[in-house]
N, C-alpha and C positions, 0 to 999 in steps of 0.2 A: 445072151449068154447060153441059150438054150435048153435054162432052166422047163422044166416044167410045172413046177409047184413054186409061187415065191418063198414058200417059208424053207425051201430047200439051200435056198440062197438066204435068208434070214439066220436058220438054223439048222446049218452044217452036220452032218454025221458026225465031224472030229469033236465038235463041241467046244473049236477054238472060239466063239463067241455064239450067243443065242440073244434074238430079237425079236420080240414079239410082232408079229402084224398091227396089233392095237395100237402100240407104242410110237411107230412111223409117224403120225401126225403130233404128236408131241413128243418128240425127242428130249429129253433131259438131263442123260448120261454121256459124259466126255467118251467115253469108250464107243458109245456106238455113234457118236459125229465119225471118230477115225475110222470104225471098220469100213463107215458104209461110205468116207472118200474115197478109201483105196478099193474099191469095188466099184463104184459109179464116177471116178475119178472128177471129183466137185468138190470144192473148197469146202469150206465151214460156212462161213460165209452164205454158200450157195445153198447146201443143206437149211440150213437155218431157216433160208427164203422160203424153202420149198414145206415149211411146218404151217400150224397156226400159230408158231409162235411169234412168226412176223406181222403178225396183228398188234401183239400186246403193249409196244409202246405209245400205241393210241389207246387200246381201251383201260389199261392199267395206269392207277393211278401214280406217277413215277415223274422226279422232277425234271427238267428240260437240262441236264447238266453234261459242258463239254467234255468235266473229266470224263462221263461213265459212257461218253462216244456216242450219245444223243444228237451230237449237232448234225449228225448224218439223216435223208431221207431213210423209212423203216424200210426199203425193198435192201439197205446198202448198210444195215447194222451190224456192228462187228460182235460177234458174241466172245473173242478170245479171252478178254478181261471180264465185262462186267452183263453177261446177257440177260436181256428180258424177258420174262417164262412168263407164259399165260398162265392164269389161276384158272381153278377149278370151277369156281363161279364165275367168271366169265365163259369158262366153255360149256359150263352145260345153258347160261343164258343165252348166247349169242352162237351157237355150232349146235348140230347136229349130234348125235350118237357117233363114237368115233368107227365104230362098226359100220356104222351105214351112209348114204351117201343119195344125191338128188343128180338127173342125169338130161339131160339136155337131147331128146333124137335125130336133131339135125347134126350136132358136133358129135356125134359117135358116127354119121354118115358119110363125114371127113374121110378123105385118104389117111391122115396123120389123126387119128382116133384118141385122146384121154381123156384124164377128167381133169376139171379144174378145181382149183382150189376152194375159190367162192362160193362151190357149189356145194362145199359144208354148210354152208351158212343157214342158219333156220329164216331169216327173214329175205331170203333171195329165191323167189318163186319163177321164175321166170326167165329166159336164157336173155342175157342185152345184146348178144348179136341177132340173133335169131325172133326172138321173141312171143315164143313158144313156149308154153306150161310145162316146168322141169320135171319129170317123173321119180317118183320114189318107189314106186313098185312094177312086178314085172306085170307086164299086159297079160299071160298066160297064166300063170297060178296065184299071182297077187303076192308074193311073197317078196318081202324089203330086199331093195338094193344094195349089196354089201358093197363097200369102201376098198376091199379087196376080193380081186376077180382076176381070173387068167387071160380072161376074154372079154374085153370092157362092153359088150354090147351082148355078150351070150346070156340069161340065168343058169350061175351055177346050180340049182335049186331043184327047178324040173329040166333044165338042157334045152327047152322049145320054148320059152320066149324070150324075143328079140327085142330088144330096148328100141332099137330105132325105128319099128312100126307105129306105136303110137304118138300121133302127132297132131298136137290140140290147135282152134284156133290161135293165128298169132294176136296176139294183145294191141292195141292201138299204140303208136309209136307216140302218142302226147297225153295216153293215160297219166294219174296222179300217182299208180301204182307204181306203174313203169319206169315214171319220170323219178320217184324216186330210190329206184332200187338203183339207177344209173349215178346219181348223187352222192349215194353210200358207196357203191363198188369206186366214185373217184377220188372220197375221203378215205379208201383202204389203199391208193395207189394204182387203179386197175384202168388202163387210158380206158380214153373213150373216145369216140370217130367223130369227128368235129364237120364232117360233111354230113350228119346225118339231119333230119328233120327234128329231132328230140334236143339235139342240141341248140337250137333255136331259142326252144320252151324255156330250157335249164339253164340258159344266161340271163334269163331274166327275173331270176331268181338270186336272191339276198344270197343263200346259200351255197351260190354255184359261186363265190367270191372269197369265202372264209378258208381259212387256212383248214388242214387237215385237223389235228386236234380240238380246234373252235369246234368245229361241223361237229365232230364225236361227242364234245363234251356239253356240247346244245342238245345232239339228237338223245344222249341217254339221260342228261336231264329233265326236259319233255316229255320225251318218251311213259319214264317213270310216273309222273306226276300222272300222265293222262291214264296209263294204268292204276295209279290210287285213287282216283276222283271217279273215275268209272267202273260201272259191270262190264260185262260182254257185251250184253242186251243193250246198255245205253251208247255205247260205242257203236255198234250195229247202228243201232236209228239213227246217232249223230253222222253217218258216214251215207245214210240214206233222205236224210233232210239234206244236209250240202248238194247231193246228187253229186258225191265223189264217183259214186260208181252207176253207168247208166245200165236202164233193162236189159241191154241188149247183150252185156257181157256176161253171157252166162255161164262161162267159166272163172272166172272171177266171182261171181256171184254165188258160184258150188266151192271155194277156196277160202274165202275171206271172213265168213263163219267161225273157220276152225278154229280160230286158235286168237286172243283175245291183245297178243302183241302184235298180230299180222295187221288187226284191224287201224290198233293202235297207229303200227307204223305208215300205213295209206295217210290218217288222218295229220297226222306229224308234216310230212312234206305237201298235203294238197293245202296247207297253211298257210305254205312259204310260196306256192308256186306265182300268183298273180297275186304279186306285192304292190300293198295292202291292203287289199282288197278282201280280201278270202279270210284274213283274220279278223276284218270288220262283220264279214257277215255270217264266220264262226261265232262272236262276242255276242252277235244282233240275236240269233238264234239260241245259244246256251243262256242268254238271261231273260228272252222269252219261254224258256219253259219250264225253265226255274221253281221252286215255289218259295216263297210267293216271287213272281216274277220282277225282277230290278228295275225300277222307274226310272232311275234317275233322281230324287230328292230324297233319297236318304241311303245310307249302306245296306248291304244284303249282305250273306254269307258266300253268294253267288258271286259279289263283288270283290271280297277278299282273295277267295280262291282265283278267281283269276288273275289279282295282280300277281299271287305268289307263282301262278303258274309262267307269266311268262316277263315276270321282275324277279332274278334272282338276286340279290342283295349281295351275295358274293362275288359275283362275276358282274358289275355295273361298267366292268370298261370296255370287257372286249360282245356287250351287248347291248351297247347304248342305243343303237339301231333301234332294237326292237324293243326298249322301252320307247325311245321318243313315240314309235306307230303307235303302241297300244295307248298313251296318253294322249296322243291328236285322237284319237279313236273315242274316248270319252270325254274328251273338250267339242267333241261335233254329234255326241250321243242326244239323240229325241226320241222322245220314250211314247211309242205307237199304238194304241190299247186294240185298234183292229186287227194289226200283225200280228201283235201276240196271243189275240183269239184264234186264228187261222193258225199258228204257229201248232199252238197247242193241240187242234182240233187236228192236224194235220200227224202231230206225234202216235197220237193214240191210235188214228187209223194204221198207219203203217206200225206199230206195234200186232194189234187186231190181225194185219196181214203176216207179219212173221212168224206170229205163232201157232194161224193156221196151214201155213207153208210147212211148220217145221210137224204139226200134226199130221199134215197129209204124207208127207215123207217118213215117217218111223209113227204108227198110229200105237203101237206097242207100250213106247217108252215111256217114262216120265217126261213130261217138258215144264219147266217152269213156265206160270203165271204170265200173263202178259201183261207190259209194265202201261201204267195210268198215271196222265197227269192232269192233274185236279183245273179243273175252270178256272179264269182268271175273278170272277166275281162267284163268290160264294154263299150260300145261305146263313145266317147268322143261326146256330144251333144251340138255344138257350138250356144250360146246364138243368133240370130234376133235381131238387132235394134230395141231396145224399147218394146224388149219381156219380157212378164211378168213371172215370175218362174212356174207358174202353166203351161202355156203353154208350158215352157222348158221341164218339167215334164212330159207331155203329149206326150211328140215327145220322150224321154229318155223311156220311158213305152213301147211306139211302138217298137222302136230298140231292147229292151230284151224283146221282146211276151210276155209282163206283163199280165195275163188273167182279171184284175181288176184294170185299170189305178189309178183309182179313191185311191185308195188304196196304191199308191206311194208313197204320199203326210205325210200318217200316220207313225207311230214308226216302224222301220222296225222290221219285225219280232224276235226276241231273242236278241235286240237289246235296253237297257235302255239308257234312254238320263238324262242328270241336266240338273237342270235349268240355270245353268252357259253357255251352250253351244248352246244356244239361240239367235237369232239371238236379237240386239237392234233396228230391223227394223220393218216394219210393224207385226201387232199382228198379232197370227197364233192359230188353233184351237190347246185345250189342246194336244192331239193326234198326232199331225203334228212332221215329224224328224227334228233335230236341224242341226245347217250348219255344221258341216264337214258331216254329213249324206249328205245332200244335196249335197254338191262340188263333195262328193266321185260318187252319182247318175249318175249326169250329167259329173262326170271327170272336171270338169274345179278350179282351184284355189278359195280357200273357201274367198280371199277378192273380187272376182267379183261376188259373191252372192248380193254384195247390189246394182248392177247395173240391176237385175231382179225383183227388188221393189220400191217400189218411194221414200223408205227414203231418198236416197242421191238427190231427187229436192228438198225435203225440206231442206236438208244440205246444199244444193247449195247457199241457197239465205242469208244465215251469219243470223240470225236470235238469240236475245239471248237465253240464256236455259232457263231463267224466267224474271217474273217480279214482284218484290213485291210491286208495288203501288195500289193503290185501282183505282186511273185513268189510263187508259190508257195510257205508255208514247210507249212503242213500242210492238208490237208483241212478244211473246216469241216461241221461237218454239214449245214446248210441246201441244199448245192450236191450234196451224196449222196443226199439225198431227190428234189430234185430230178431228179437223172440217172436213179434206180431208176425213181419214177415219171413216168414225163413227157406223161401223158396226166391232166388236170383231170377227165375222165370215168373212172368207173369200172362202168360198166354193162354192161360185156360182159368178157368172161372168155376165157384160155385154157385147156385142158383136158387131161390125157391120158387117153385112151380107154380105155386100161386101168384107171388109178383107178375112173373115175366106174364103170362097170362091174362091177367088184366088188359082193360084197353088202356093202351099208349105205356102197355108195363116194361119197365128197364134194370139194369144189374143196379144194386147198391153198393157204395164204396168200399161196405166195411166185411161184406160177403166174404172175403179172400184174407182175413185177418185171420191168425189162429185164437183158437179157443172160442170162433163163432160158429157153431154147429148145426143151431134150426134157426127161427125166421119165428121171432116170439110173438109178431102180430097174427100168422097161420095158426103159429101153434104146431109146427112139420119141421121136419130133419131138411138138412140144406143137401142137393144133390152136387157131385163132383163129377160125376158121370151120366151120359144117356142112359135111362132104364132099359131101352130097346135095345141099340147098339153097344150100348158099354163103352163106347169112347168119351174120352175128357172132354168139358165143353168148352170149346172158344170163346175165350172174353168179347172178341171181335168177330161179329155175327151176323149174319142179313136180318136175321129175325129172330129177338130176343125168345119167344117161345117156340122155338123151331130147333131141332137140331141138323146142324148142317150136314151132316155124313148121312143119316137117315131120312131126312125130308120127315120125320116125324115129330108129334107136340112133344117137348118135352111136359109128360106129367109124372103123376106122384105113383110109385107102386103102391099095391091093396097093402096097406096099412092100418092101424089104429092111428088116430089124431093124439097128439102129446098134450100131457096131462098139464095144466097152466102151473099148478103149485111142483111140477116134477123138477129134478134137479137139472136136468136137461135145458127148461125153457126157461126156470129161474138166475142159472148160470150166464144162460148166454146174458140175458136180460141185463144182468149185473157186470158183468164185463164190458157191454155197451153203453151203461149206464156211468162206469168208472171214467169213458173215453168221452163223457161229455154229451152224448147224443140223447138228442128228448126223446122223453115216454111216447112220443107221436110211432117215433121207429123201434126203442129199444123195448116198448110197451112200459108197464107196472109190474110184469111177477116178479122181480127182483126181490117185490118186500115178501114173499114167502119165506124166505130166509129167516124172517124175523123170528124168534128174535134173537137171532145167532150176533153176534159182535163186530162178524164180518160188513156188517151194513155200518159199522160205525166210523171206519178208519177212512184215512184221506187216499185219493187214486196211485200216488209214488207207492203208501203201503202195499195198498192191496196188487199193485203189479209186483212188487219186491216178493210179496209172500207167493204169488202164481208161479214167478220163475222162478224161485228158489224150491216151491214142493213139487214142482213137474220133471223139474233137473234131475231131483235127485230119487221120487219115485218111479221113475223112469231108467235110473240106474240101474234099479233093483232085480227090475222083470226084463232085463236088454231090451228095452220095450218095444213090448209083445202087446200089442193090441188085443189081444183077446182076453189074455193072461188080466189085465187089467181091467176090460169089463167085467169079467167073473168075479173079480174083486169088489169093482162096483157094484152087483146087482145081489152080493153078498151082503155088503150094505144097505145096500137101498134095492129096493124088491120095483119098486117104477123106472128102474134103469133098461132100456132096449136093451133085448137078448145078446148076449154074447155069440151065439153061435149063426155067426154070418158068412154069406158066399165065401169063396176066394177075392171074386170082382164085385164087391159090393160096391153100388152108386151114390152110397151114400156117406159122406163125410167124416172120417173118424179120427178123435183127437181123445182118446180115453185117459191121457194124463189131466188134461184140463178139466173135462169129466168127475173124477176122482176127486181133484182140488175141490171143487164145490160141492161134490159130497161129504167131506171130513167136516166143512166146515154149517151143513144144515144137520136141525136137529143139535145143536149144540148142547155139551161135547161127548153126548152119548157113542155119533158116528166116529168122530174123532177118537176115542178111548177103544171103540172097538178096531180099530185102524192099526193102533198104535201093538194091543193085542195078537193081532195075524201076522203082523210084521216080528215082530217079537222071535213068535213059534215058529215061520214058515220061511223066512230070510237067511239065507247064512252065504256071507260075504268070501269067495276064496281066500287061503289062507290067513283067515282071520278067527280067533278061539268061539263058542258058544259063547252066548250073551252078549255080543257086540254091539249087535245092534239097540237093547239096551244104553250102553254105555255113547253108539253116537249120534242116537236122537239128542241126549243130553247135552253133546258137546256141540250139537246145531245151534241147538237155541240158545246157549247160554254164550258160545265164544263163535263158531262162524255167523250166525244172525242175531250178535247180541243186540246191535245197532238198531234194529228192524224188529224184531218181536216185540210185540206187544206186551204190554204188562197179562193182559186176559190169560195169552196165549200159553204165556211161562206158566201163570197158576192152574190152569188148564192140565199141564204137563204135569206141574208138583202133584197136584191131587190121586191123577192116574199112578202114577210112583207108587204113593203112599196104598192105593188099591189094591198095584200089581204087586208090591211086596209083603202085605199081608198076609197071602194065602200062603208065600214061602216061609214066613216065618214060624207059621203054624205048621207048617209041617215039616220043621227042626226039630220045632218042638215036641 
């Protein structure tokens, strides 16, 4: 037409129509099917073809029905009545940016030069005539190939590079890659050369047989699962144990990396290529490396995930094939304990290799961890009194030269976990292996798992599961777990420096509880940070007295040693003591308290009374950690200073603090308590003497259930004190 700009021809001076560039590959206005017939003189029909929207009646999910003129092949769809529009989620899964576009340099060196369609496609790397690495950028300035161009081989960008100089090597024409981008492009309709040598491969293949819609509705169910059950990283190795791809493609091997569906889709068809074979020695491999690895005499998690992967329960007709395979597959399954040594032994090297590849190439960046899979026989890691699972962890990591302890704790490598096989014990990060992983770790029986977390002190104490009154009648357990832990992460740890320090010294379970603050047998403040570096300490650690970021001991800053009878080491003491744990760990100061009332009551109380006076002194001050030790040392003169760093390392929990001051020294501290609050408290929008009036209505109607008889006469008395000196001076 002699256009020189297409959007000239898009959008006319008159402004009798305007069409965006973007909009060309997804047409889905009646108005511009007509202008751009009677301009390019093409049916609708033809238009139609010429979009991505003649994909969509394979990859969208739409019924096979003749009224809506489905019975047609999709190159031959009629769109006049009922057409079918590609979604948005399929195009930005399965397409490219509609701006940009991937370019083949042998088909731009054609007499008859364009682009193809296909070559939107995110997972179409490579040209199937030619078989040559498509480019997406220009060889001269690097800058993306737009989708619209005047000169299908110029850069509009910098005007000097030429798309058809770069020209990589061609790919083997019986690659798994290759074979199956050829597969896919014949389930979109796109022939294929039946004289060629590939086509050989791809007849012998399951695949090359199934109808178009089968093939799509296998490839993106697949597809998917293999992207949920795996990382990048496990995809990579799995695709490097098959030797899907050999040394020698090393463009392929700079491609295949990127991008974590690309991997996916190699793996997907090198499955199907040499039927059934390739999926026998996919199955052989994914449950050797397993953990713990699949024998054969009894189920794995390894085992279920693969039926689901490739037994779809809704589709059992039109893929009985490949259930019968993968069932002969485990009716002739012999379970090889040297293969899956080598298996294993062979993962971890080529892990080791990849991720000193990926260092040597960007030494700069971050790179994740390289992943480790654990020995098939493992050392039996007998649990420490009162050791916490992370520390179990730590000590089972050293025993199998884990190079990344830290990394234990997470999903083991080729290993999917449900959420059924979870523990009901403390929360764990998403990430973290579920207990038979764990048992199998450590080797010990998957029901002594809950004696390496605190759930069972709080099960200990009989506690109900709920409580549906609006007051307080008893504690339920759910709301004690909650207050103990109240952090959903558990990756970092607090320590006393003395323990870990010891020979053969490890974390204790109850370290990471709230309202445990020192370490009553040192007699010392519990650390939550390195002294040196001031970072958090990892539960999960090469070396319990070590810190990992600094290579240095963790020890105690120049302090003073905590006073046995202080509220500090009596607190914790008794808070340990409520949870069941002997004087061996919680020690004896607890009876400093004596002879306060608080040593009297049963463990529901005394947890009922902690969260109900931390909740709510903690309201008072928006709590402010300092605000309240100053409170406390107001009280009590053996309280550690208030005036501490910004990054103090050391543990602070000043409401739980406070609690155990009111109640030693009984009820002197307590009345002077009740005093500063009195004077120094004023609730917004609430009159003078409030607070007065809602100590009262704590204890008498929100804790009437719970308060102690002591507790209330305790209160009257202070009353009878605090009103005295008013009346006297009415008078």
């Amino acid at each position: 037409m002699g256009y020189a700009d297409l959007r000239w021809l898009l959008r006319p001076e008159g402004g009798r129509w305007d069409i965006k560039s973007t909009e060309i590959p997804l047409l889905l206005k009646k108005e511009q099917y007509h202008v751009l017939q009677r301009l390019l003189l093409l049916s609708e029909e033809q238009l139609y073809n010429q979009t991505l929207h003649r994909f969509a009646p394979l990859f969208e999910d739409v019924p096979y029905d003749i009224s809506h003129g489905f019975q047609k092949p999709p190159q031959q769809v009629s769109i006049s009545t009922h057409p079918v529009l590609l979604s948005s989620h399929t195009q930005k899964s399965h397409f490219l940016h509609v701006r940009s576009i991937r370019v083949c340099p042998l088909c731009l060196q054609e007499q008859e030069c364009y682009d193809r369609l296909y070559w939107r496609m995110q997972l179409i790397l490579y040209c199937p005539h030619h078989r040559v690495l498509l480019q997406e950028k220009c060889p001269a300035c690097e800058a993306p190939i737009p989708a619209h161009r005047q000169n299908p081989y110029s850069c509009p960008s910098c005007h000097r590079g030429d798309y058809r100089t770069f020209i990589s090597t061609p790919i083997a024409s019986d690659h798994p890659f290759f074979l199956g981008e050829l597969l896919f492009l014949k389930a979109l309709d796109f022939p294929i050369a039946e004289n060629t040598q590939s086509f050989a491969y791809l007849a012998r293949s399951p695949l090359f047989t199934l109808s178009n819609k089968s093939y799509i509705r296998l490839f993106r169910t697949i597809l998917s699962k293999l992207e949920q059950f795996f990382s990048h990283q496990e995809l990579v190795l799995l695709t490097m144990m098959l030797q899907t791809v050999l040394s020698e493609d090393f463009a392929l091997q700079h491609v295949l990396p990127s991008t974590k569906r690309v991997v996916a889709f190699l793996l997907f068809h090198w499955l199907f290529l040499e039927w059934p074979a390739h999926l026998s020695t996919f199955l052989d491999v994914w449950y050797s490396i397993s953990t713990p690895p699949y024998t054969g005499e009894k189920p794995e998690h390894v085992n279920a995930f693969s039926r689901y992967l490739f037994c779809d329960p809704r589709d059992q007709d039109s893929s009985a094939w490949l259930h019968q395979a993968y069932q002969h597959h485990h009716q002739q399954f012999r379970y090889d304990p040297v293969r899956t040594d080598h298996l294993r032994e062979k993962v971890n090297q080529l892990a080791q290799l990849v991720h000193q590849q990926q260092t040597e190439r960007n030494s700069t960046a971050e790179h994740e961890p390289p992943l480790y899979v654990p020995p098939r026989l493992l050392t039996h890691t007998l649990p420490y009194p009162w050791e916490s699972l992370t520390s179990a962890l730590s000590r089972a990591a050293k025993n199998m030269n884990h190079p990344c302890p830290e990394r234990l704790l997470d999903r083991p490598p080729f290993t999917p976990c449900t959420l059924e096989s979870f523990s009901s014990g403390e929360p764990r990060l998403p990430s973290e292996a579920d207990d038979p992983t764990l048992a199998h770790l450590l080797q010990i029986p998957r029901k002594n798992l809950q004696y390496l977390s605190c759930s069972h002190l709080v099960a200990s104490l009989g506690l109900p599961p709920y409580d549906l009154s609006r007051q307080w009648i008893e504690l339920p357990e759910p709301e004690l777990r909650s207050w103990l832990f109240p952090s959903m992460m558990n990756s970092t740890t607090k320590v006393c420096p003395y323990c870990v320090r010891e020979p053969g010294g490890y974390d204790r379970l109850y370290w990471n509880l709230r309202g445990v603050l020192c370490c009553p047998l040192h007699k010392v403040r519990l650390l939550e940070r390195c002294p040196s570096c001031l970072h958090h300490i990892p539960a999960v650690r090469s070396r319990a007295g070590q810190c990992p970021f600094c290579q240095r001991e963790i020890y105690m800053s120049p302090t003073e040693q905590l006073l046995e009878d202080g509220v500090l080491i009596a607190g914790t003491s008794l808070l340990l003591t409520m949870l069941h744990i002997p004087p061996a760990e919680a020690s004896s100061a607890y009876k400093h308290f004596a002879p306060s009332p608080l040593l009297t009551v049963k463990p529901g109380v005394y947890f009922t009374l902690l969260i109900g006076f931390t909740e709510e002194i903690g309201s008072y001050y928006a709590y402010s950690q300092q605000q309240l030790l100053r409170l406390c040392r107001m009280l009590d003169e053996s309280t550690p200073s208030s005036e501490q760093p910004d990054l103090d390392p050391y543990a602070p929990d000043a409401e739980v603090l406070l609690f155990h001051t009111l109640f030693s020294h009984w009820p002197v501290r307590f009345f002077a308590f009740l005093d500063i609050v009195y004077r120094t408290v004023h609730l917004p929008l609430r009159p003078p003497g409030y607070m007065h009036f809602r100590w009262r209505w704590l204890l008498t109607t929100k804790w009437t259930f719970i308060t102690p008889r002591w507790l209330f006469d305790a209160f009257e008395k202070h009353e009878q004190q605090y009103m005295e000196p008013e009346d006297i001076g009415n008078k």
